[in-house]
N, C-alpha and C positions, 0 to 999 in steps of 0.2 A: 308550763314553766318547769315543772317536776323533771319534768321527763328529759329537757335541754342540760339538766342540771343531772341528770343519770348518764347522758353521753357525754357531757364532757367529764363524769367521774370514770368513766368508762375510756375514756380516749386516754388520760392521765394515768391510767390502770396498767394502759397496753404499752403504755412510751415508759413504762419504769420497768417492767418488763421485760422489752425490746432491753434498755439498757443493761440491765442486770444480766441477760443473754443467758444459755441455755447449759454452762456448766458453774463445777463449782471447784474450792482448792482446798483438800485436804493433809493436815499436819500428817507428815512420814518422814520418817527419821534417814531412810536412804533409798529412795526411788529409785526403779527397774532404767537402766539405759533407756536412752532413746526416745523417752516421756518428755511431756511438755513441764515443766514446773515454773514456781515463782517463789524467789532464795530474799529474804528481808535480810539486808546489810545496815549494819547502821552506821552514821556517817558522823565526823565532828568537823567545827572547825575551828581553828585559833580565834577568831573574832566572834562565835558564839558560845554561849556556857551550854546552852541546850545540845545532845544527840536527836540529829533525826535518821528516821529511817525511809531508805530507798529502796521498792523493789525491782527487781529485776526477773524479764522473763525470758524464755529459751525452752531450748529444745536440750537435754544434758547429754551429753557428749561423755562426760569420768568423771567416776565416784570413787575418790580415796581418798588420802590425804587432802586432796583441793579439790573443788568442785569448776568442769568445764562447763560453759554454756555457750551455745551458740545463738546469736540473740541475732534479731533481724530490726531493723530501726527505718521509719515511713517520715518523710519530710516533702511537704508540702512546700514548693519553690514558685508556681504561679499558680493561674488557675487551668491548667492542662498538664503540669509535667510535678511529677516529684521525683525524688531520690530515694532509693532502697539502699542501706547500708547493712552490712552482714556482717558482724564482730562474731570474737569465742572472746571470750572474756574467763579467766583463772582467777578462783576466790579460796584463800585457807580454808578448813573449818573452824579456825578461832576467829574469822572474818565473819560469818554465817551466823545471825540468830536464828532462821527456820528454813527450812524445805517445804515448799507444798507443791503438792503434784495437783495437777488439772485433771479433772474427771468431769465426765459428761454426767449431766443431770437431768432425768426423766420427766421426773416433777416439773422442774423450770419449764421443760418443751412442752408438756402437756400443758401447763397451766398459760403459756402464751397461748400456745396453738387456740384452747377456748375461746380468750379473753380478744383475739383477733376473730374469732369464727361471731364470737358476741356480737363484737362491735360492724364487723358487716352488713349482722342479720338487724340490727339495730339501725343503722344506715336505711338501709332497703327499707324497714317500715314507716321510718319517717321521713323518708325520700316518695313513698307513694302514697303517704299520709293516713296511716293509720291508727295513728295514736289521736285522732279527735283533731283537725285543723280548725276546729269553730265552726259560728254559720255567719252568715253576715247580718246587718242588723234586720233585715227583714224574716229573717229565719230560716232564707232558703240556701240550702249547699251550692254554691254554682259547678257547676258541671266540671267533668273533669276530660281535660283534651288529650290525646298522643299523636303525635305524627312521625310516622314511621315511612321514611322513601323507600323505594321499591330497587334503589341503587346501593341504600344502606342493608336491606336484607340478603341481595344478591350477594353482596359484598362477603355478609360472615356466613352465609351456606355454604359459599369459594371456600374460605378458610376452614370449614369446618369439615367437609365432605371432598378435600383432597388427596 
């Protein structure tokens, strides 16, 4: 039971992970052209008392008085076809509460890469049951079967020694 309970804290581990993805965005006051960045605007509107904020990401295009982005935008319209839309979009710097440039992060990659390399090798042992399957009530293990075609081997020798 332990152990069901360590891979699925393990699976949970790798899917936050996966999500959180392999860089990060740091405060900079005015990023090198051509950088990926993410600009926090904050937004009102007549019908609400609260500001919220929006980010926006791109690729920056000009840094001076207003900030260019060219921003790329994915819409999903069935389940085979989407839309890619491509804006530049111009913001003041009175418009702008932060700049953050995108940087790749080490750490992140590495600590997936493990926490996936974990969870295979974790796979594999309790896929060929090595973590203790029981015995049955008489106490003996029953036997353990493979069957392997001789079509399924040819097959990935093809693949592998092409």
């Amino acid at each position: 039971m332990s152990t069901v309970v360590f891979a699925r804290g393990l699976v949970l581990t790798a899917g936050i992970a996966f999500l959180a993805g392999c860089h990060t965005y740091i405060l900079v006051e005015s990023p090198p052209l051509g950088s990926d960045v993410r600009v926090r605007v904050p937004v009102s509107s007549p019908l609400s008392r609260t500001v919220d904020v929006v980010s926006l990401e791109g690729q920056l295009v000009e840094d001076g008085d207003t900030l260019t982005l060219a921003t790329e935008t994915r819409r999903q319209l069935g389940a085979y076809s989407e839309l890619m839309q491509y804006d530049t979009v111009r913001l003041a710097r009175t418009q702008v509460n932060s700049v953050e440039l995108k940087e790749f992060s080490t750490s992140r990659s590495v600590m997936l890469g493990v926490v996936i390399t974990g969870g295979a090798v974790l796979g594999g042992l309790l896929g060929f049951g090595l973590f203790g399957g029981g015995t049955d009530s008489e106490g003996e293990v029953p036997p353990q079967t493979t069957v392997i075609s001789r079509s399924l081997v040819s097959t990935l020798l093809g693949l592998v020694f092409r």
